[in-house]
C-alpha positions as MATLAB code, in Angstrom:
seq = 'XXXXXXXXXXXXXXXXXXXXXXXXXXXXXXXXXXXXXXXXXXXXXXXXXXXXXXXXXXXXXXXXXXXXXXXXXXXXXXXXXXXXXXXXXXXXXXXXXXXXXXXXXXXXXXXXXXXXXXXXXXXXXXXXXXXXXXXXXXXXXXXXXXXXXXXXXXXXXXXXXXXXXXXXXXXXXXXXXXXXXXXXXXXXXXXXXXXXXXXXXXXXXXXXXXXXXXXXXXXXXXXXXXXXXXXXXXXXXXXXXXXXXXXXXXXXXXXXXXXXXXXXXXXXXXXXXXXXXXXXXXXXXXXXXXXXXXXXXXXXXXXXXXXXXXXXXXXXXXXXXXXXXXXXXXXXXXXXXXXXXXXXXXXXXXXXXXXXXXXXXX';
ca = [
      59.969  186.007  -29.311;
      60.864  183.972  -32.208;
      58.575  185.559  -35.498;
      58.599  181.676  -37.157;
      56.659  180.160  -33.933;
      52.874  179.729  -34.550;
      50.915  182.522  -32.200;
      48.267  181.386  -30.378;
      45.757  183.710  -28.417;
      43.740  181.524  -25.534;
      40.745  182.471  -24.969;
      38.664  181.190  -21.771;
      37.048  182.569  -18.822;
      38.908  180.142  -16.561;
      41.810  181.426  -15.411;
      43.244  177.389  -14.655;
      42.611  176.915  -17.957;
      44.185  180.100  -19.500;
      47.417  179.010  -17.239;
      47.401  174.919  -18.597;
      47.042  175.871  -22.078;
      49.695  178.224  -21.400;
      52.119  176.250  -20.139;
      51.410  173.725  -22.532;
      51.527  175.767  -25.750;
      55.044  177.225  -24.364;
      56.263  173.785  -23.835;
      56.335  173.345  -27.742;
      59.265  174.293  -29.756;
      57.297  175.154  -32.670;
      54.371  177.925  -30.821;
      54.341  180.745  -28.109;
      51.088  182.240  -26.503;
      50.853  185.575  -27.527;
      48.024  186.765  -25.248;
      45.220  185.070  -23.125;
      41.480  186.558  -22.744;
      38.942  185.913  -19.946;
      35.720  186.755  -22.719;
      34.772  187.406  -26.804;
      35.217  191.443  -26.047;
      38.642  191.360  -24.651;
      39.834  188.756  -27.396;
      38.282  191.150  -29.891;
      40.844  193.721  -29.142;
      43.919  191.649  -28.705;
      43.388  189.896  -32.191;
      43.638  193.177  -33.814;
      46.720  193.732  -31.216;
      48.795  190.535  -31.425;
      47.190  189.140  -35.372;
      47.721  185.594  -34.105;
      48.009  182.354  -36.272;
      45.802  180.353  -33.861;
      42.923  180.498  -31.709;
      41.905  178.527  -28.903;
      38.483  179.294  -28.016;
      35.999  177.798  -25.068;
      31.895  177.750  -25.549;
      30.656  178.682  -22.560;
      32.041  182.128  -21.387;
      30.210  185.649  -19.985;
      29.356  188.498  -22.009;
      29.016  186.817  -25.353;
      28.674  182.958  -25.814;
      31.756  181.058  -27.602;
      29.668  179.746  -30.901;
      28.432  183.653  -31.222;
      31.814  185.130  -30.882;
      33.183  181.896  -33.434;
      30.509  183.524  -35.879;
      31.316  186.573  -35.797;
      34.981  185.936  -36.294;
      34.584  183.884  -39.085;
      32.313  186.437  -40.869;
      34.657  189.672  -40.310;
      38.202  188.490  -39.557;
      38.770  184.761  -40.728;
      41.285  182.730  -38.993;
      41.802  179.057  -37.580;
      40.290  178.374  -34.423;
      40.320  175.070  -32.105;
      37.941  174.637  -29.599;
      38.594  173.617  -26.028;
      35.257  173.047  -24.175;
      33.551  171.060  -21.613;
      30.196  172.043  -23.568;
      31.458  170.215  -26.183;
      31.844  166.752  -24.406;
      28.578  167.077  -22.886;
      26.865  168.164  -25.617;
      28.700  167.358  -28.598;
      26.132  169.706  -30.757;
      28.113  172.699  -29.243;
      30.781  171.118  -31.264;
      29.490  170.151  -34.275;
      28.330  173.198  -34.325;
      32.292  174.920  -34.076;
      32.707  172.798  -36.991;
      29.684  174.099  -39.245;
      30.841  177.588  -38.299;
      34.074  177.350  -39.335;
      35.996  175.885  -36.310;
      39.688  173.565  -37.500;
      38.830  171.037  -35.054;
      38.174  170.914  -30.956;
      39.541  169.186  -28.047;
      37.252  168.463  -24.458;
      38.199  169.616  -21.247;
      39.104  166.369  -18.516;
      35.732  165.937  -16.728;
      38.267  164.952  -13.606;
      41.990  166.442  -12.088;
      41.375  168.962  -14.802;
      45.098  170.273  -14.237;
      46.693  166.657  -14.618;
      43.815  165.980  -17.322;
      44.722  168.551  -19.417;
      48.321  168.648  -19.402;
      48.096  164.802  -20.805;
      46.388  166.004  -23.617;
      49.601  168.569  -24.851;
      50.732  166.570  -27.211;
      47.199  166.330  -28.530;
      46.404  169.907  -28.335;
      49.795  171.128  -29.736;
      49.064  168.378  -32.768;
      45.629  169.815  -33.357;
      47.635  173.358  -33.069;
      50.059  172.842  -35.816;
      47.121  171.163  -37.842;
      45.016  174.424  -37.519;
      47.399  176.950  -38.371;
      48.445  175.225  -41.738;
      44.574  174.044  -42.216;
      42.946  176.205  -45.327;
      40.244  178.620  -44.849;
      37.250  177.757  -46.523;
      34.587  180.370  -47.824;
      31.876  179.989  -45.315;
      28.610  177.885  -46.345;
      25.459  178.545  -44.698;
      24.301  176.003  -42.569;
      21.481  173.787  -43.291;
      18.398  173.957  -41.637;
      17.656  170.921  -39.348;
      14.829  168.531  -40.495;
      14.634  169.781  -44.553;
      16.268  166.801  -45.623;
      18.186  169.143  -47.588;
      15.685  169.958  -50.273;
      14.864  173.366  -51.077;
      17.648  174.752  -49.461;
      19.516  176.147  -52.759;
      22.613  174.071  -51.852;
      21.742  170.289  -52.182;
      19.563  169.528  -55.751;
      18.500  166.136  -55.686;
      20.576  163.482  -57.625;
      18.787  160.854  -59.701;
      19.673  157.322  -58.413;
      21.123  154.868  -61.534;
      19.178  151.781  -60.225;
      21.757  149.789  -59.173;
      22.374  146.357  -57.549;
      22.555  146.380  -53.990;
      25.734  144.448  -54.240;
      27.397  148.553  -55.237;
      28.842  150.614  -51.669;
      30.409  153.822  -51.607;
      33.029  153.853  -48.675;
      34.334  157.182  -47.364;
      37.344  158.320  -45.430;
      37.980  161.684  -43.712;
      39.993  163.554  -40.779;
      40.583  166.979  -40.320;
      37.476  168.995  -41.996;
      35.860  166.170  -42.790;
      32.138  166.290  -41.002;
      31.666  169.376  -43.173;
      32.935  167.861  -46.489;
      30.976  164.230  -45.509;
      27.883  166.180  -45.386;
      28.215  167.975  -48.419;
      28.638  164.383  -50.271;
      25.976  162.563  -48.635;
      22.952  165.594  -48.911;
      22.977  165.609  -52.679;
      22.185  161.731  -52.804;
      18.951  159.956  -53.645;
      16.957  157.624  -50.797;
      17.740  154.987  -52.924;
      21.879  155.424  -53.089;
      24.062  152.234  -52.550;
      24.671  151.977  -49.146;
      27.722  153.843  -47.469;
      29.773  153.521  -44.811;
      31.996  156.427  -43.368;
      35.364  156.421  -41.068;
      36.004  159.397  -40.044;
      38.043  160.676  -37.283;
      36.168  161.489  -34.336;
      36.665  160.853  -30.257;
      33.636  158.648  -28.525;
      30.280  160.537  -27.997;
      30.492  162.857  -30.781;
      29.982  160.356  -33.697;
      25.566  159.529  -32.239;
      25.498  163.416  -32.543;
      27.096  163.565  -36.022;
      24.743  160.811  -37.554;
      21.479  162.189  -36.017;
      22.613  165.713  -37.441;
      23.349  164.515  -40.909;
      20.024  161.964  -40.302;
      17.991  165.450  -40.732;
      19.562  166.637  -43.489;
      20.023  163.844  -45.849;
      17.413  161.752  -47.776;
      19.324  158.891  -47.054;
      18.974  157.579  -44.008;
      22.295  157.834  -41.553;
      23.461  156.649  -38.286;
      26.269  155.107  -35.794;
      27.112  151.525  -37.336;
      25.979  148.683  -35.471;
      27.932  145.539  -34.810;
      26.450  142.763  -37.056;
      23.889  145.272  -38.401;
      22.895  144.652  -42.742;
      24.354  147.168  -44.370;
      21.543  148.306  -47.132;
      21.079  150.528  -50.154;
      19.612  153.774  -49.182;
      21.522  154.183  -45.898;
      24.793  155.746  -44.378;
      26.626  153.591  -41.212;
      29.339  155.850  -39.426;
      31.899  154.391  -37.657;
      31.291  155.014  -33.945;
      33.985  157.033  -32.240;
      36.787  154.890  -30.722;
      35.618  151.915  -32.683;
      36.829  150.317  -35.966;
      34.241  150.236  -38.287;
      35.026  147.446  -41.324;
      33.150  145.588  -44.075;
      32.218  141.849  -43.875;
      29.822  139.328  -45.673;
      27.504  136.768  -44.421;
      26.271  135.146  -47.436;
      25.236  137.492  -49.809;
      24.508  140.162  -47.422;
      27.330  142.507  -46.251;
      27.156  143.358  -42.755;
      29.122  145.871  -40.827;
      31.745  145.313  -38.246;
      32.196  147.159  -35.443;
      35.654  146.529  -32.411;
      38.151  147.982  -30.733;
      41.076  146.599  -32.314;
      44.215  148.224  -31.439;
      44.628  151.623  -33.465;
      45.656  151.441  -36.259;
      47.866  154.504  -38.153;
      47.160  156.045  -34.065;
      43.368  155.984  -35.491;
      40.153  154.538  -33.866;
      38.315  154.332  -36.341;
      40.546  154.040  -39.107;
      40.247  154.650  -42.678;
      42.648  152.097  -43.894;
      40.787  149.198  -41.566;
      37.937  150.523  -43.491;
      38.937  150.623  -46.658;
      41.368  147.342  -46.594;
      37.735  144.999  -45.302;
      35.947  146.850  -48.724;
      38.712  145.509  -50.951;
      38.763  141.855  -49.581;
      34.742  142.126  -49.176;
      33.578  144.341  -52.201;
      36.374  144.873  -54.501;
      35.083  146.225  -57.642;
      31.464  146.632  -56.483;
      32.753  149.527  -54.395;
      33.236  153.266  -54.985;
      36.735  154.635  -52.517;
      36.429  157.992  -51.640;
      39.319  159.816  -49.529;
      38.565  163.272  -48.107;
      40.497  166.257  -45.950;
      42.417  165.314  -43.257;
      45.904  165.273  -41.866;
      48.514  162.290  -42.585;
      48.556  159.152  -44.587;
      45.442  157.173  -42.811;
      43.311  155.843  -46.306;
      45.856  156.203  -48.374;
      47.552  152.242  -48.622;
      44.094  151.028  -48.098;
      42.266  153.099  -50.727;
      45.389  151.553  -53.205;
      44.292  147.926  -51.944;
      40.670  149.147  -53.077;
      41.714  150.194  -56.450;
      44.161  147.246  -56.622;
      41.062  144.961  -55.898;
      39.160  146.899  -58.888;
      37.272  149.463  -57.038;
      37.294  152.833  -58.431;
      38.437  155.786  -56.313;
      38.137  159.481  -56.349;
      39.977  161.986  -53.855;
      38.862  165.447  -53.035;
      41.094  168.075  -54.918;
      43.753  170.287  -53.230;
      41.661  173.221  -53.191;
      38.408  172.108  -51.970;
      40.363  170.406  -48.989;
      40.570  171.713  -45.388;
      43.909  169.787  -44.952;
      44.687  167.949  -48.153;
      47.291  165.738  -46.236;
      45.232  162.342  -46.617;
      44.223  163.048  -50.124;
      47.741  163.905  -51.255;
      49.427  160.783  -49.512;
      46.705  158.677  -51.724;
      47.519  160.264  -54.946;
      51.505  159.592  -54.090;
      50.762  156.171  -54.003;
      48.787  156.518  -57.112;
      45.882  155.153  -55.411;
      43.461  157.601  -57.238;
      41.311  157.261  -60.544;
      40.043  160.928  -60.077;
      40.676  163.589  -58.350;
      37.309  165.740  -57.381;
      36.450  169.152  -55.905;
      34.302  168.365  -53.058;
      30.996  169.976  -54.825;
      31.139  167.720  -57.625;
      32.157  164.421  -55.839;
      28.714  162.874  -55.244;
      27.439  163.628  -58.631;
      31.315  161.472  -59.913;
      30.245  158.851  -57.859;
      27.060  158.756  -59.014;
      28.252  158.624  -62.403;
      30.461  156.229  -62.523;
      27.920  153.965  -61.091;
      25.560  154.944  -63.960;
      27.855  153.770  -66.317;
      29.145  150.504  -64.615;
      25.503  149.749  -64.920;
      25.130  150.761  -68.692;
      27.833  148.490  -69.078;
      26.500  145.619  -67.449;
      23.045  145.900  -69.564;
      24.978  145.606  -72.730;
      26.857  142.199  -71.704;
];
């Protein structure tokens, strides 16, 4: 067994499935399955055993629940995990939740011709693979508690709004990591904020889920972005999962646009469609904001943003799940600042304080 290849332990109480990822890991150059478990208690024991780089992990198994085991794990021996669920298709709060916990990223199980099903997805899963076992570990935050709007909670203090024009957006890109790091921009922000709107990576029927969680938690007010909907101050639009969410006007309102263009940069939604309509649509008036993720998607169209006079921050190396989108961004020299994730709604904030102290004095 070759010691560079990436070690994966599979962990699932189907026995088809422990097989198909199997075979499929194997297929890869790159990665090896090191050991498969049926349940939590035997995977306990071989992680000690086999210390792999990678582990697959399904929701829904006897003995001890998926999401209970993934907490655990992340508490006492930290390492990268994907999830490969049905649970999480069908209810995409099983995954979100992964994510809070600590999970890299997840893929869902084929509802149909699960053997044929899955093995289509290889090149997916072995992508999301190598993604996880470079991906950095993250000190653990606790979760927020659904329906606090995250005040009180110790972790999100209320900013103070500068009183802007509703003619100001912030516009947000993420991948790999990112529904963590969006939330931890969005809770800190007054219900008066410019209005935002948010690509981030994310398959079809996870993205209602995403918004209604971060709906609870935020002051602002957040959900799936509606074709032809007004975009408005005091509220977040997230591009629905395999749909291109972009920026348009009609007169002096903006209003969001929602298709299913071809992908573009293999992404639907896509930052750079995102960002490239808020240069032509908003140019200075808008704030660029590139977060975690893997590859260059964001990066040529946050430099169109700051090219159009928008400023632009990107979330610092070490803050960064995956700092791959980031990184391409600041190669391109895209960036005005680069921001640890903590700090990035109070820069965004503050730049928009002072565009509008500048304004007042002309």
């Amino acid at each position: 067994m070759s010691t560079n290849k990436i070690k994966v332990l599979c962990v699932d109480d189907s026995a088809l499935i422990r097989s198909l990822m199997t075979e499929i890991i194997n297929s890869q150059p790159d990665m090896v399955v090191v050991a498969t478990a049926s349940d939590p208690l035997v995977a306990r024991d071989l992680v000690k055993q086999h210390n792999p780089d990678v582990m697959t992990l399904d929701v829904e198994m006897p003995r001890m629940d998926g999401l209970e085991f993934l907490e655990k794990l992340m508490r006492l021996r930290p390492m990268p995990v994907v999830m490969v669920s049905s649970l999480t298709e069908r209810g995409s709060e099983a995954a979100l939740r992964a994510l809070e916990l600590g999970a890299i990223d997840f893929v869902t199980k084929p509802r149909l011709g699960i053997r044929d099903g899955l093995l289509s997805y290889t090149d997916l899963i072995a992508g999301k693979i190598r993604v996880a076992a470079s991906a950095k570990l993250l000190p653990a935050r606790r979760p927020a508690p659904n329906g606090v709007g995250g005040a009180g909670d110790g972790h999100a203090p209320m900013l103070h709004s500068p009183l802007l024009s509703t003619e100001k957006l912030i516009i947000i890109g993420a991948s790999t990591g990112g529904t963590e790091a969006i939330r931890e921009v969005l809770q800190p922000l007054p219900p008066d904020s410019p209005a935002i709107l948010i690509a981030q990576h994310m398959p079809a029927g996870f993205t209602n889920s995403f918004a209604q969680r971060l709906n609870g938690l935020c002051r602002i007010s957040v959900s799936e972005a509606v074709h032809g909907e007004r975009v408005l101050p005091g509220h977040a639009y997230i591009a629905p999962g395999g749909f291109h969410l972009s920026l348009t006007r009609s007169g002096a309102n903006y209003v969001a646009q929602v298709d299913q263009e071809p992908p573009v940069n293999r992404h639907r939604p896509s930052v750079d469609v995102l960002f490239d309509s808020a240069a032509r649509h908003a140019g200075k008036n808008a704030i660029g904001v590139i977060l975690t993720g893997m590859g260059r998607d964001g990066a040529e169209g946050l430099l169109r943003m700051h090219q159009a006079g928008a400023h632009t921050l990107a979330q610092d190396e070490a803050s960064c799940v995956v700092f791959g989108m980031p990184r391409e961004a600041i190669a391109l020299g895209a960036v005005d600042e680069v921001v640890p994730l903590q700090e990035i709604s109070h820069r965004v904030l503050a730049h928009l304080r002072s565009f509008g102290e500048r304004a007042n004095r002309v």
